[in-house]
VMD Tcl script that draws the C-alpha trace (Angstrom):
set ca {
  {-10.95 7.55 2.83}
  {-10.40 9.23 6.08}
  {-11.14 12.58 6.88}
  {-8.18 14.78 7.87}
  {-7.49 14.55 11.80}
  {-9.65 11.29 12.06}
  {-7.42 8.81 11.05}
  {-8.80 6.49 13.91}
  {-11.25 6.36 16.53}
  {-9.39 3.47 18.78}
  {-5.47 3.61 18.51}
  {-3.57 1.06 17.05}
  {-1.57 0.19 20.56}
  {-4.93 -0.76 22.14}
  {-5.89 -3.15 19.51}
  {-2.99 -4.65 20.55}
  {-3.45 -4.56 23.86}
  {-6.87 -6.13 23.25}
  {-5.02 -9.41 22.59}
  {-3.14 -9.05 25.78}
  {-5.97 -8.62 27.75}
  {-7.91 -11.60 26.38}
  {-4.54 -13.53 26.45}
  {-4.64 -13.79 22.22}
  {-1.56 -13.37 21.63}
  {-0.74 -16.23 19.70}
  {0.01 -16.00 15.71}
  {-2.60 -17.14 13.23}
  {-1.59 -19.91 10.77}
  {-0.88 -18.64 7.07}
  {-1.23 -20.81 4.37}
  {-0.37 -19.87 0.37}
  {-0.05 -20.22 -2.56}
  {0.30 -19.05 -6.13}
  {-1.13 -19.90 -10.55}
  {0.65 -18.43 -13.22}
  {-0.52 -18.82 -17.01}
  {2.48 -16.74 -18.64}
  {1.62 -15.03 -22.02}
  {4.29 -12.21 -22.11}
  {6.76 -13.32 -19.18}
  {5.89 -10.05 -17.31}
  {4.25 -10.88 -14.14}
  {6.46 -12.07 -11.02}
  {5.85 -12.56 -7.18}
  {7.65 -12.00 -4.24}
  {6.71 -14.27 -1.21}
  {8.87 -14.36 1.99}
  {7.26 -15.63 5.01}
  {8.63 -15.74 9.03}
  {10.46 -12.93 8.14}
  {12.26 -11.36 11.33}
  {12.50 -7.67 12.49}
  {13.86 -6.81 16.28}
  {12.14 -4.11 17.76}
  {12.36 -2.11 20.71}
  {9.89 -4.65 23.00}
  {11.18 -7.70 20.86}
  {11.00 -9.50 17.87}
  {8.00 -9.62 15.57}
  {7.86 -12.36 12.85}
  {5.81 -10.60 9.91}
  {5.05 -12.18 5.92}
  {5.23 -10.44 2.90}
  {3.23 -11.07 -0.60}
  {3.91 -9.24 -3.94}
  {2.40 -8.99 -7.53}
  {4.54 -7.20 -10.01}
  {2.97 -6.74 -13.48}
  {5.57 -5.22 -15.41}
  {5.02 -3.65 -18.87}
  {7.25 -2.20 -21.86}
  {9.67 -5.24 -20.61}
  {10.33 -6.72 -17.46}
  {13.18 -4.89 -16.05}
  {11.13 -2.44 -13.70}
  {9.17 -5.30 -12.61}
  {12.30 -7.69 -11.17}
  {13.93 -4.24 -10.15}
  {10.62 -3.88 -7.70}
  {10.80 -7.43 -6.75}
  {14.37 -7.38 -5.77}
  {14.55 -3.89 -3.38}
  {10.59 -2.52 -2.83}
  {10.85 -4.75 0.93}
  {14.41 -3.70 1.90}
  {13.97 0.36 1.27}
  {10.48 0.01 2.89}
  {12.07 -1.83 6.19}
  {14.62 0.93 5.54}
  {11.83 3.90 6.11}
  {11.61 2.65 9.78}
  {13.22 3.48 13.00}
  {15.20 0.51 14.59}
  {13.91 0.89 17.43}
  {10.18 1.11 17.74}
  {8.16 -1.11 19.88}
  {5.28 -3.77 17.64}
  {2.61 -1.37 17.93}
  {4.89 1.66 16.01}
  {6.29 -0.54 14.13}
  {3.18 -1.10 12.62}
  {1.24 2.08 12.86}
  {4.42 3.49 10.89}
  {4.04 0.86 7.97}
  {1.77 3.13 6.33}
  {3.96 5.71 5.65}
  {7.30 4.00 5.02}
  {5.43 1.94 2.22}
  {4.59 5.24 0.55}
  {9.24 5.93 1.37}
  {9.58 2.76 -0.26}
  {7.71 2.86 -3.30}
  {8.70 6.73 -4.27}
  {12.79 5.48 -3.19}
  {12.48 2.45 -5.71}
  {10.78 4.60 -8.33}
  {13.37 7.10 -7.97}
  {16.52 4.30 -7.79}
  {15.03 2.61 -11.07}
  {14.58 5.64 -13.04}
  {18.03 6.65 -12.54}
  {18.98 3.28 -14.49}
  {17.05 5.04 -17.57}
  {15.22 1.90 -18.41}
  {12.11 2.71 -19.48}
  {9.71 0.02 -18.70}
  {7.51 0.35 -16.09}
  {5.32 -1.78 -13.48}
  {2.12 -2.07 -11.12}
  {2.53 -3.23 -7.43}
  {0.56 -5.25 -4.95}
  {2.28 -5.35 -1.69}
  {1.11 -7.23 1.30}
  {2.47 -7.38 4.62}
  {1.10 -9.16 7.38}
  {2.03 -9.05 10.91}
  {-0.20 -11.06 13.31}
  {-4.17 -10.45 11.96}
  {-3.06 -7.20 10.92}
  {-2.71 -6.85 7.11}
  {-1.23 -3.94 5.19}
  {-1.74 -3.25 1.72}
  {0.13 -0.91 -0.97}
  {-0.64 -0.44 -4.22}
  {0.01 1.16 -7.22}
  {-1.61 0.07 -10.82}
  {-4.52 -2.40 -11.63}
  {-3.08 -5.46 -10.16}
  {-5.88 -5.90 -6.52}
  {-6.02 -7.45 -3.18}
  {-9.37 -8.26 -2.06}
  {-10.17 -9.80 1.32}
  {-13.00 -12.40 2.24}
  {-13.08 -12.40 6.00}
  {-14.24 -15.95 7.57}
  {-17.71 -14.12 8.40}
  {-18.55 -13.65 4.93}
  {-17.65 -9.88 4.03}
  {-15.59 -9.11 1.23}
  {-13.37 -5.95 0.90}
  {-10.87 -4.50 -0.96}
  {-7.61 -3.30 0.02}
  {-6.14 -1.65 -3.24}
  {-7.26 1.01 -5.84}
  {-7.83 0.55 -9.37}
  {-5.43 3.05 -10.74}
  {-6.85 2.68 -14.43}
  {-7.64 6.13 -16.25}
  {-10.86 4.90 -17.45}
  {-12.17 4.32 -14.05}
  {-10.60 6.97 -11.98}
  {-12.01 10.72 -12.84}
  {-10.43 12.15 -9.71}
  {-6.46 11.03 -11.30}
  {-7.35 11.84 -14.86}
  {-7.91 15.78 -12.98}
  {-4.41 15.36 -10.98}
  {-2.55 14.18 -14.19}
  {-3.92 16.97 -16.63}
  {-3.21 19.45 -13.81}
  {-0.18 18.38 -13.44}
  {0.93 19.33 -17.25}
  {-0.50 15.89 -18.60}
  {-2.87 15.11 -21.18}
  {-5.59 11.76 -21.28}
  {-7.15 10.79 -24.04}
  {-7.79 7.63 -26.09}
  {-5.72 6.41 -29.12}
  {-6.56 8.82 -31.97}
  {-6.27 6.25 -35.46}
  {-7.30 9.47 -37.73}
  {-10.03 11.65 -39.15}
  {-11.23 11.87 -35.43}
  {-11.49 8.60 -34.67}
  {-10.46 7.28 -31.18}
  {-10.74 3.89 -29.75}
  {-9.32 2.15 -26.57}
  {-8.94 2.83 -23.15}
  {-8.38 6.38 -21.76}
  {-4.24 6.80 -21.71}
  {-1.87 9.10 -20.47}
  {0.06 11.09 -23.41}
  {3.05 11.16 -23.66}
  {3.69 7.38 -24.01}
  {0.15 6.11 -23.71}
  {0.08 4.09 -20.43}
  {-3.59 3.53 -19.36}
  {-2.25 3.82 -15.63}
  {-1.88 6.67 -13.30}
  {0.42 5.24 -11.13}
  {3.27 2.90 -11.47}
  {6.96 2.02 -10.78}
  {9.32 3.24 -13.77}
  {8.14 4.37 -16.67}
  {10.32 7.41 -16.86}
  {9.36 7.50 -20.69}
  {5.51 8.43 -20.18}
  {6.28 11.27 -17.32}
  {6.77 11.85 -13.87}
  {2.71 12.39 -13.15}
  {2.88 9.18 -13.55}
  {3.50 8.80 -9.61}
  {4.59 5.31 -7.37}
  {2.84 7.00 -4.38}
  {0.53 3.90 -3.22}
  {-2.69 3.69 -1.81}
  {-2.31 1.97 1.57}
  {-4.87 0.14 3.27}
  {-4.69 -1.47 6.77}
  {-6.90 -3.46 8.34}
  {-7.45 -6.00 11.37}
  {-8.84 -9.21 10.93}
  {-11.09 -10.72 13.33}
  {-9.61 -14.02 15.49}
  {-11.50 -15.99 12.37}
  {-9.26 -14.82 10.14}
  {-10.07 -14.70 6.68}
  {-8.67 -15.16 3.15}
  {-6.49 -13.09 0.65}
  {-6.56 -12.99 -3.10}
  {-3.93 -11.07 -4.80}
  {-3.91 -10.73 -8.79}
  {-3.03 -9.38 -12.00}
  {-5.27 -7.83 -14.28}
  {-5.58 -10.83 -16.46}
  {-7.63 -12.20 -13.17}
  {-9.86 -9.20 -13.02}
  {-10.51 -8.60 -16.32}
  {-12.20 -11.69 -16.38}
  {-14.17 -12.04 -13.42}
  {-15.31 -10.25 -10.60}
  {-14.33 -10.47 -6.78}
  {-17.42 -11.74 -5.86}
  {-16.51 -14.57 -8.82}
  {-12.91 -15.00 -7.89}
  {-13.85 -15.94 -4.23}
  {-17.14 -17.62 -5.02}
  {-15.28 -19.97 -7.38}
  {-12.80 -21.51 -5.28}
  {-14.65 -21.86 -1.78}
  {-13.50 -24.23 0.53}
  {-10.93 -24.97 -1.39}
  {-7.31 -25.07 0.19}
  {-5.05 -22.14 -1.70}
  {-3.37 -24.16 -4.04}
  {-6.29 -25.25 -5.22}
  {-7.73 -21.74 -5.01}
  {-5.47 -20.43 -6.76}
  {-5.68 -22.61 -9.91}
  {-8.91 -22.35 -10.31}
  {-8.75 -18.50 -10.22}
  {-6.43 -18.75 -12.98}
  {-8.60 -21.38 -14.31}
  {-11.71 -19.57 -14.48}
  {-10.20 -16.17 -16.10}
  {-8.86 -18.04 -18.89}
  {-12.08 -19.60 -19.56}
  {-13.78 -16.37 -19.55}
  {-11.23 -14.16 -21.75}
  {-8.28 -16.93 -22.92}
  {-4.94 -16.28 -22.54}
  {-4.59 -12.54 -23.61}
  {-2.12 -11.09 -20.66}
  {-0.51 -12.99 -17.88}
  {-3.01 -14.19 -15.32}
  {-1.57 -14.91 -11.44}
  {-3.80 -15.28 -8.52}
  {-1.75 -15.78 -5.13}
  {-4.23 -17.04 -2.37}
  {-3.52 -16.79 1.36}
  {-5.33 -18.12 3.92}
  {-4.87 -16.40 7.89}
  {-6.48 -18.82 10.09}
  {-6.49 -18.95 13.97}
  {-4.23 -21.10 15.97}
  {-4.78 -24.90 16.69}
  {-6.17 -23.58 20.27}
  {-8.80 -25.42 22.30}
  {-8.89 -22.10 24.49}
  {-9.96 -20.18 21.79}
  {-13.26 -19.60 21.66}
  {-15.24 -20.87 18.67}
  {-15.66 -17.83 15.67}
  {-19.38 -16.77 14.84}
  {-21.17 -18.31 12.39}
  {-20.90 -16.82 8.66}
  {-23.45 -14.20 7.88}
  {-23.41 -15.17 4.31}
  {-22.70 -18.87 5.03}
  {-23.07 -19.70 0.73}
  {-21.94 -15.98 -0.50}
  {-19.55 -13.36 0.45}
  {-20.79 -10.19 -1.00}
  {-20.86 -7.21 1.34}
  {-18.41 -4.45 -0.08}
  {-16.54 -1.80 0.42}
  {-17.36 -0.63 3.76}
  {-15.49 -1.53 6.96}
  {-17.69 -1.77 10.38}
  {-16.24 1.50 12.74}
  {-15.09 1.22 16.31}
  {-16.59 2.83 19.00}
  {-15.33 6.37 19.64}
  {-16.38 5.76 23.18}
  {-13.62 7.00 25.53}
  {-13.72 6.94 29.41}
  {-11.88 5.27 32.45}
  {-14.47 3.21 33.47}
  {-14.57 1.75 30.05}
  {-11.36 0.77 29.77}
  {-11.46 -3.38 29.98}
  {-14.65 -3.18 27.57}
  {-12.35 -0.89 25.67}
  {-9.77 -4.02 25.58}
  {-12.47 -6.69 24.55}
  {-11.50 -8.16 21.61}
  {-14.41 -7.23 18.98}
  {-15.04 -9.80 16.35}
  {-15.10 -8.16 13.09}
  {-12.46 -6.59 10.99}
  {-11.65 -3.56 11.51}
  {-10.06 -0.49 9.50}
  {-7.05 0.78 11.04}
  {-5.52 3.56 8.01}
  {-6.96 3.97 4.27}
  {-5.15 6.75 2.54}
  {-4.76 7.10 -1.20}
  {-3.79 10.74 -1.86}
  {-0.87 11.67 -4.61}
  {0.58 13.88 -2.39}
  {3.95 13.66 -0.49}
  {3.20 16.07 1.56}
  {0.07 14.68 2.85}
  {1.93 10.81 2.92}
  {4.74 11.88 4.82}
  {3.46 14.23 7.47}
  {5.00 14.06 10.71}
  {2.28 13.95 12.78}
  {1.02 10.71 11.99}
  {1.35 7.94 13.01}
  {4.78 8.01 14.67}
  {5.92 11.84 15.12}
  {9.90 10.58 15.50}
  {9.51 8.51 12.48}
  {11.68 10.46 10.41}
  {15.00 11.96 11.82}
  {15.49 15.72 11.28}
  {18.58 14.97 9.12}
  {17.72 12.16 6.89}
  {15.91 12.84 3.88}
  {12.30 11.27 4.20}
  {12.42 9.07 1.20}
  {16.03 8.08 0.13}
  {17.18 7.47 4.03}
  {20.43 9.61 2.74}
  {21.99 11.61 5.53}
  {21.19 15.48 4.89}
  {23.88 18.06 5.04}
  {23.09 21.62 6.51}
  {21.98 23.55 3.89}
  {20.27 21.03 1.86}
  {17.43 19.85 3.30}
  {14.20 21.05 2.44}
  {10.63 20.62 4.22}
  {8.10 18.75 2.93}
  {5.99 21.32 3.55}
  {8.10 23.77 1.26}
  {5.25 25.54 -0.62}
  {2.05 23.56 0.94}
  {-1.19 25.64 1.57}
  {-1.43 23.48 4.72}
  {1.39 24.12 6.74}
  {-0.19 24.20 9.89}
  {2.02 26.85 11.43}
  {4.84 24.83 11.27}
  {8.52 25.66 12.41}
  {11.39 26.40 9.64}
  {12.68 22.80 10.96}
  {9.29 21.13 11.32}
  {9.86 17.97 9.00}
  {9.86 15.39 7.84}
  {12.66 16.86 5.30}
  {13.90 15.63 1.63}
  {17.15 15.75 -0.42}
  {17.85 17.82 -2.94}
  {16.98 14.86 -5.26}
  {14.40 13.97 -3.78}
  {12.69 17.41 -3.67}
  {13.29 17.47 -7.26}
  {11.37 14.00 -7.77}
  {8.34 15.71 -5.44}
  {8.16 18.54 -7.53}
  {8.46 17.11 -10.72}
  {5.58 14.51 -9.80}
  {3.64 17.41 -8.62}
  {3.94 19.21 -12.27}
  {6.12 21.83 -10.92}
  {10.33 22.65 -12.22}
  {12.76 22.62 -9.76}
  {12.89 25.89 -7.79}
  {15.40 27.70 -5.46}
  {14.76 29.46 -2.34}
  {12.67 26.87 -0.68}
  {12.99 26.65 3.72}
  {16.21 24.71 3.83}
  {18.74 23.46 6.82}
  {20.41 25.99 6.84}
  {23.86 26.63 8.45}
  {22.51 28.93 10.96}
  {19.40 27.05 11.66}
  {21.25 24.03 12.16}
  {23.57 26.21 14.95}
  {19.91 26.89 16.49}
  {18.76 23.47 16.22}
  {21.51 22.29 17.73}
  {22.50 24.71 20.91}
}
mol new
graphics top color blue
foreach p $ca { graphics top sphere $p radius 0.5 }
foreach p [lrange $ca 0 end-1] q [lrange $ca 1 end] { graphics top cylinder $p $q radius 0.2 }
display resetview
């Protein structure tokens, strides 16, 4: 994860202007496809690709990918499917130029996720799902997730990463501590006379997950705030595998990609599926999507690097760093297009606060009064800081935002194990005069 203040040594515009300057401009080729074995009926995908967006320099053509693997029912899941892309696209400006509009994906992910939460709950259904959530613009891929559903990447030189978090209690000490300080309680499945078996769970209502869309029943530390990851891939390109937990149950990245190399995606992906079954059987519903970003049919192009790990892809977890260098006469090295991919955000923290500060990585991204998460229009009087309360406030003005709703300061607090409280910085009347002139 990134350290506070260093969220990037090289800024995402001259990435971008990387390809401009080594005339790269054109889109890589995607290629997908999905495997299903259904045992409950609870897993579903969202794929739309060329979708458009105008922006303020133009129009960018960006894909999306989704795994929801619903539990308790299937209601949240289809919910998610049918409105997690529209309130994200929602989160952003109209009028931002490519490089914005994609250095402010980060954040109006984590808008979309907590809006959709927030909209489904307020159906009182109470079954709940995990969410993989791809969008990729160009060779830059963006990644939300909440649950144990994973995206893992294979880049064309070999290296494998991952781009979600495993949001399973058993394997994640540092949510077990937010959940229990929040007013929650984990523990395993108590049968009697002190006997416990199972997975760690979250009590009340025993979900093994820390984070998730719905599941109103189990709590609201039970958060939808995602982990975001966002990357650049180098003009090779590289592969995508997005799954359910019947996939990784059952084998491990370096299996899932191993297994179907060289294979085209539909292929890929059926022998993902394949494979799990063989190693578990049918218990859950198992779905692999696979997506392939190649580079254009372009003679100009210059031919990728050989593989470093021509037969296996096995280097994980960490990301190669840009250069910090910064000075004038560096500035069309600066704009060479390095080969490798490259990290761009990585931010998993629980916290709205922290998710929706202002100063990163668009500071107009959210207008003073329009709550932060619901897009609602905010009357004087009612909207309240982010920052309402935080340790960390930086010095920050009464009408520093980004601010929230009433209802959505309510949702914040709850997930944050407090009750709803008066007397927090507000829009007021007055301030609003002094905003205003």
């Amino acid at each position: 994860m990134l350290a506070n203040g260093d969220h990037q040594s090289v800024p995402l515009s001259v990435l971008l202007k990387r390809e401009l300057a080594n005339e790269k401009v054109e889109k890589p080729e995607l290629s997908h496809s999905q495997a299903l074995q259904s045992k409950k009926g609870e897993d579903f995908t969202l794929i739309k690709t060329e979708c458009q967006r105008v922006l303020g320099d133009g129009v960018t053509t960006f894909s999306v990918f989704g795994l929801f693997d619903g539990h308790s029912g299937t209601a949240a899941a289809i919910y998610t499917k049918e409105n997690l892309l529209k309130n994200v696209l929602g989160a952003i400006p109209p009028d931002l130029s490519r490089d914005e509009w994609l250095s402010a994906l980060p954040r109006a992910l984590v808008a979309g996720f907590v809006k959709t939460d927030k909209d489904f709950q307020q159906r009182e259904r109470t079954s709940g799902t995990t969410v993989t959530f791809a969008i990729i613009e160009g060779r830059v891929v963006t990644v939300a997730s909440v649950g144990d559903s994973r995206c893992i990447l294979e880049s064309a030189e070999g290296d494998l990463y991952y781009l979600s978090a495993d949001h399973r209690l058993e394997s994640n000490e540092e949510e077990r501590e937010r959940i229990t300080s929040s007013g929650g309680e984990v523990g395993r499945l108590n049968t009697g006379g002190g006997t416990e078996i199972g997975p760690l769970r979250c009590w009340p209502g025993g979900l093994c997950l820390s984070r998730s869309i719905g599941d109103m029943d189990v709590g609201e530390f039970i958060v939808p705030v995602p982990y975001v990851k966002q990357v650049k891939l180098s003009s090779a390109g590289g592969r995508l595998v997005i799954a359910s937990d019947g996939v990784w149950d059952a084998l491990s990245a370096e299996s899932a990609v191993e297994c179907c190399r060289g294979m085209p995606p539909d292929e890929a992906a059926t022998e993902i599926v394949k494979e799990a079954v063989l190693v578990k059987g049918l218990r859950d519903d198992t779905t692999c999507v696979v997506i392939d970003v190649k580079p254009p049919a372009n003679p100009n192009l210059p031919a990728p690097p050989p593989p470093k790990n021509p037969g296996k892809g096995v280097f994980m977890g960490m990301f190669r760093k840009k250069s910090t260098e910064s000075c004038t006469d560096c500035v069309k090295e600066e704009y060479r297009e390095p080969d490798f991919v490259e990290e761009l955000f990585e931010e998993g923290s629980a916290s709205l606060a922290e998710r929706l500060d202002s100063k990163y990585p668009v500071c107009n991204m959210f207008k003073l009064f329009v709550c932060a998460v619901c897009q609602v229009n905010i009357k004087p009087g009612e909207g309240i800081s982010i920052h309402a309360e935080s340790s960390n406030t930086r010095n920050l003005r009464p009408w520093d935002g980004p601010f929230l709703c009433n209802s959505c300061q309510e949702k914040k607090e709850a997930m944050e194990g407090k009750q709803p409280s008066g007397g927090l910085p507000c829009i007021t009347p007055e301030l609003f005069k002094i905003i205003m002139g």
